[in-house]
MOPAC internal coordinates of N, CA, C and O (Angstrom, degrees):
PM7 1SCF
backbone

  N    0.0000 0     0.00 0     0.00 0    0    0    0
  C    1.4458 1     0.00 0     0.00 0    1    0    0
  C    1.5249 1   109.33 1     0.00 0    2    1    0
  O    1.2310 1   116.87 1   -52.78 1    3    2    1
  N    1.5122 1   123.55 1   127.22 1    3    2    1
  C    1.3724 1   134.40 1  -174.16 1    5    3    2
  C    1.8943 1   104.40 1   -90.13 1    6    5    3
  O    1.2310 1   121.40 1   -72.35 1    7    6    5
  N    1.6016 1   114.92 1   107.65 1    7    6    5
  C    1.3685 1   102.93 1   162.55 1    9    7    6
  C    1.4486 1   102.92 1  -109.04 1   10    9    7
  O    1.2310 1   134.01 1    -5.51 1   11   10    9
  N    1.4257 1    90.52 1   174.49 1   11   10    9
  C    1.8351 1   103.96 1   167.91 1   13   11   10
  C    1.4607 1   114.19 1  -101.16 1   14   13   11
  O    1.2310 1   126.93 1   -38.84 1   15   14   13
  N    1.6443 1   104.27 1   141.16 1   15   14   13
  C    1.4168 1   114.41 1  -156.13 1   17   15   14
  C    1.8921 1    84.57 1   -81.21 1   18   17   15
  O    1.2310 1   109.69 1   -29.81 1   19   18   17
  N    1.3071 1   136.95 1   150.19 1   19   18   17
  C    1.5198 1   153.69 1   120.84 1   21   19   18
  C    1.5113 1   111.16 1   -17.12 1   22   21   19
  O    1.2310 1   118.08 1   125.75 1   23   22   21
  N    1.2805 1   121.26 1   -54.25 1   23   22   21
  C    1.5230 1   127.15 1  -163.53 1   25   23   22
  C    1.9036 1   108.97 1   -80.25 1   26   25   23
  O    1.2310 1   135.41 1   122.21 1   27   26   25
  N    1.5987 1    87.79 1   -57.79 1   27   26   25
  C    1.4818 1    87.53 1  -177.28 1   29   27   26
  C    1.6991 1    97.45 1  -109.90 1   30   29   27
  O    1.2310 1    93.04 1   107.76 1   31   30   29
  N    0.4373 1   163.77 1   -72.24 1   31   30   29
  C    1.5712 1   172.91 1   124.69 1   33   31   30
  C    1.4485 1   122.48 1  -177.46 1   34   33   31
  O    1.2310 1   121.99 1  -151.32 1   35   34   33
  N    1.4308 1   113.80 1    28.68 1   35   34   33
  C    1.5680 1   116.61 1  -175.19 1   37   35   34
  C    1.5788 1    99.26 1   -94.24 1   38   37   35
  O    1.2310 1   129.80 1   -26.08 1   39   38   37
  N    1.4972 1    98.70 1   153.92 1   39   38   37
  C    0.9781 1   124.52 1  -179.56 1   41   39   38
  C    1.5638 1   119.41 1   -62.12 1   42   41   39
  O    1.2310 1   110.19 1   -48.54 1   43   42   41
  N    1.5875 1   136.03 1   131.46 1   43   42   41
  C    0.7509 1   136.13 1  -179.60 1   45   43   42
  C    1.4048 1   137.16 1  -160.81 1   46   45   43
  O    1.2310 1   104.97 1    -7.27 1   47   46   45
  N    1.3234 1   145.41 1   172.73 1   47   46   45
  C    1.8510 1   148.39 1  -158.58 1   49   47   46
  C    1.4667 1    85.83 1  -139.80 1   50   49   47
  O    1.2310 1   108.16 1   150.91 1   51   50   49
  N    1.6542 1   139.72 1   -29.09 1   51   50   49
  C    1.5353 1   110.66 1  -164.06 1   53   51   50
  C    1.6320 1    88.06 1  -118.96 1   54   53   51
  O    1.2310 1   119.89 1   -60.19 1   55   54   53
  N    1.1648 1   117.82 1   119.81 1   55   54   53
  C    1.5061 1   137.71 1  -162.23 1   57   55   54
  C    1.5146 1   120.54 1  -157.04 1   58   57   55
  O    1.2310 1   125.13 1   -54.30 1   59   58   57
  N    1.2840 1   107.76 1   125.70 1   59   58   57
  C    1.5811 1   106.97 1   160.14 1   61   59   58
  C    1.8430 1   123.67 1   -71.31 1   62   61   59
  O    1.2310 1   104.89 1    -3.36 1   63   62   61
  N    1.0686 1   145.54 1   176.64 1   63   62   61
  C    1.3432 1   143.60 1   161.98 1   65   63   62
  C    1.4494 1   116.77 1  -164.19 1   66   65   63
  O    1.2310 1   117.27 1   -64.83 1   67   66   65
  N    1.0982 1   122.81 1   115.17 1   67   66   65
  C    1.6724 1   115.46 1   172.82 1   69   67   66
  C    1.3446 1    98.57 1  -153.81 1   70   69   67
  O    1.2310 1   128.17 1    22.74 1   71   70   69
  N    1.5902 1   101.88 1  -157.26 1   71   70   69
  C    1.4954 1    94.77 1  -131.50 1   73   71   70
  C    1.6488 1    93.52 1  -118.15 1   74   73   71
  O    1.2310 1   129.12 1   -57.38 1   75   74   73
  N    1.4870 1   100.03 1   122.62 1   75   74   73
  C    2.1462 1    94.61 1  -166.96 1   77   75   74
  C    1.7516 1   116.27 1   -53.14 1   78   77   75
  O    1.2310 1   124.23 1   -26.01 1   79   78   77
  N    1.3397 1   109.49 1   153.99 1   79   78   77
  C    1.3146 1   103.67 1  -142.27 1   81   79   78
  C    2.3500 1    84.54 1   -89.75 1   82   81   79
  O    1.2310 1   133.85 1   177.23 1   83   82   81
  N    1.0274 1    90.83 1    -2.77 1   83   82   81
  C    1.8321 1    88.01 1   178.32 1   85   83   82
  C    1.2806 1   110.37 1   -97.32 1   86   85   83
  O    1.2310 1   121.83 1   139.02 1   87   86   85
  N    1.2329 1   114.10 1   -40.98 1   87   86   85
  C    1.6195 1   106.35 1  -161.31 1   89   87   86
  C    2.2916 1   110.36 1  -125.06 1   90   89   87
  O    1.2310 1   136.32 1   170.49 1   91   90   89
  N    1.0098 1    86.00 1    -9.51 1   91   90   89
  C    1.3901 1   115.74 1   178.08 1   93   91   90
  C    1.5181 1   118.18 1    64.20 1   94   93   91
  O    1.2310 1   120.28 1  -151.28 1   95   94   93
  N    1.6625 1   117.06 1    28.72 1   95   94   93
  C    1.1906 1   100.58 1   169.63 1   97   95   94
  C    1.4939 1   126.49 1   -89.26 1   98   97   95
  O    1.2310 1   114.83 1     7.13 1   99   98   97
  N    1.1064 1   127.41 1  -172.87 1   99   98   97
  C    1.5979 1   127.25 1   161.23 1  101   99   98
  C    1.3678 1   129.26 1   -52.24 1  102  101   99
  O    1.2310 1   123.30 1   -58.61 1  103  102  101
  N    1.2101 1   111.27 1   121.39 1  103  102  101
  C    1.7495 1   135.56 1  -167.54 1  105  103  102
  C    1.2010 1    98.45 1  -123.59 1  106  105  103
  O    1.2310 1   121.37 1   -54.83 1  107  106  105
  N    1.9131 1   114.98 1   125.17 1  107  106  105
  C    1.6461 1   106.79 1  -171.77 1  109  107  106
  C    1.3995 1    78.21 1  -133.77 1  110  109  107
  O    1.2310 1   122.82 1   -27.00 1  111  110  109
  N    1.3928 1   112.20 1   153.00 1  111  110  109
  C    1.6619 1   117.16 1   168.79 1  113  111  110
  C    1.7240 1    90.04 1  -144.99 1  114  113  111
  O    1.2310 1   131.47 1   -24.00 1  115  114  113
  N    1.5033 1    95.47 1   156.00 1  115  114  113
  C    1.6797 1    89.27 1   174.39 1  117  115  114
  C    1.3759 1   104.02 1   -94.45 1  118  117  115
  O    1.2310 1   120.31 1     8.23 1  119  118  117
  N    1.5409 1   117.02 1  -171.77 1  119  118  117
  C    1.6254 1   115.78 1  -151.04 1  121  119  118
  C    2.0578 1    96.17 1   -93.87 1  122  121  119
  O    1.2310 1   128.26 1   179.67 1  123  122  121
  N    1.4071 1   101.70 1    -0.33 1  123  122  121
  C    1.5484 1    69.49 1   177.64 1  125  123  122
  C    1.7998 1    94.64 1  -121.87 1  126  125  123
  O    1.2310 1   113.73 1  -168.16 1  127  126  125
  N    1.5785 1   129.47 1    11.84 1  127  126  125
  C    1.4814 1   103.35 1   143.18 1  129  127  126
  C    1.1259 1   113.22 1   -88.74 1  130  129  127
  O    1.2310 1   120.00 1  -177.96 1  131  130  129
  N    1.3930 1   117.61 1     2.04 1  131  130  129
  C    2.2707 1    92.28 1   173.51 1  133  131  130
  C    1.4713 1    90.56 1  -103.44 1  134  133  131
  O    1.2310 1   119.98 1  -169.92 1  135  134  133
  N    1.6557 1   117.63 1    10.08 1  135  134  133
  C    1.8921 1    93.55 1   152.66 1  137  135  134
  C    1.1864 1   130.57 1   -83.99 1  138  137  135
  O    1.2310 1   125.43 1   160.01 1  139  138  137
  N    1.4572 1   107.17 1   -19.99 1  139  138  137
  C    1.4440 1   122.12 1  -169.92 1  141  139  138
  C    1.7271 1   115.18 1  -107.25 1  142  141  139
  O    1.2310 1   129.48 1   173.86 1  143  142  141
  N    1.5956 1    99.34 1    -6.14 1  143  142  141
  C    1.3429 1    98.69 1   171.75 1  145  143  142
  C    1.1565 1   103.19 1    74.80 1  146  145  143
  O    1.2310 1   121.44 1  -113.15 1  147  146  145
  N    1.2829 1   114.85 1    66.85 1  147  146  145
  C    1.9905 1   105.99 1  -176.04 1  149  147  146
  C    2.0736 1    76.24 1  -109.85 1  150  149  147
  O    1.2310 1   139.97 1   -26.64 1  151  150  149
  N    1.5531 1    78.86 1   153.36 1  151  150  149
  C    1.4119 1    87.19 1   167.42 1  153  151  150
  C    1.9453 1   127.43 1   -75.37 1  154  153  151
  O    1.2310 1   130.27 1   -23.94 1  155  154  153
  N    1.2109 1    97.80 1   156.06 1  155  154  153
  C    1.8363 1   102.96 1   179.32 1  157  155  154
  C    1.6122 1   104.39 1  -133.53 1  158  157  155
  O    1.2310 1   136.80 1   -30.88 1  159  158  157
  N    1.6700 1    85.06 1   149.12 1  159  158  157
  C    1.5743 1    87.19 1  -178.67 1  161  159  158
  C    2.2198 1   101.67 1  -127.46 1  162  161  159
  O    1.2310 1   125.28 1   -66.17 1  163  162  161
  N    0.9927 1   107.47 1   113.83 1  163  162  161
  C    1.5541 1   135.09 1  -171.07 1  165  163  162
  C    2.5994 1    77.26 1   -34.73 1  166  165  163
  O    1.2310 1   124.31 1   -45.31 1  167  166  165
  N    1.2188 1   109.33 1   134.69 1  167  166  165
  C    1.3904 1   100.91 1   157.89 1  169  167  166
  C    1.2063 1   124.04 1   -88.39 1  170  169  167
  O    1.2310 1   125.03 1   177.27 1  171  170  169
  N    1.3701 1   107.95 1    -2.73 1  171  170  169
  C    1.9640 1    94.78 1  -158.73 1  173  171  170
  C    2.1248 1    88.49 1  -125.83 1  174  173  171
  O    1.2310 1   117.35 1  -170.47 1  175  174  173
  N    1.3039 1   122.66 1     9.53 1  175  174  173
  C    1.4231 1   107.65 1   169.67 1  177  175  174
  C    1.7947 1    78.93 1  -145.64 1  178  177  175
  O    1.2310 1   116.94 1   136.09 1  179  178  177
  N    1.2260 1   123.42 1   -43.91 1  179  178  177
  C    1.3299 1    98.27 1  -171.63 1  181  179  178
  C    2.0995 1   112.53 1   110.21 1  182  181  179
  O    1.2310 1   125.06 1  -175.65 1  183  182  181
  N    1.1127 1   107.88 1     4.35 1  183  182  181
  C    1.2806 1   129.59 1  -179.48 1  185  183  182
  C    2.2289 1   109.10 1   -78.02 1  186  185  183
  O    1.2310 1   131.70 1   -57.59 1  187  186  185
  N    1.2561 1    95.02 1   122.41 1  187  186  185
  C    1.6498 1    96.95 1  -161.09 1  189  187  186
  C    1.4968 1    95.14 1  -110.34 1  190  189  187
  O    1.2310 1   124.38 1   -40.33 1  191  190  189
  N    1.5109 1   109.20 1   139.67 1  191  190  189
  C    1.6706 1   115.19 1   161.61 1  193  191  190
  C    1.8358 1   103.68 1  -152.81 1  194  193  191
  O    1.2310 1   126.33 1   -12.14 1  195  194  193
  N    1.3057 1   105.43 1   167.86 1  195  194  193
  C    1.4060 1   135.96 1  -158.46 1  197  195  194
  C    1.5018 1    88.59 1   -58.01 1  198  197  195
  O    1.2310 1   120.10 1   180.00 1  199  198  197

């Protein structure tokens, strides 16, 4: 299954996803900005982490 990463927004199958730590919805980053620690910003409250 192809989602779109939050950080960069490309399309992707190798992805992290959990659950934002404010509002608890779904947070997807692909596997090489949560290697590099790119920042994310939550879409539906707007809440940002590393």
């Amino acid at each position: 299954m192809l989602k779109n990463c939050f950080t960069c927004g490309k399309q992707t199958r190798e992805y992290a996803e959990f659950p934002c730590v404010n509002c608890g919805k779904s947070v997807v980053r692909c596997k090489h900005c949560a290697k590099i620690s790119n920042p994310y910003k939550c879409p539906s409250c707007g809440q940002d982490g590393p």
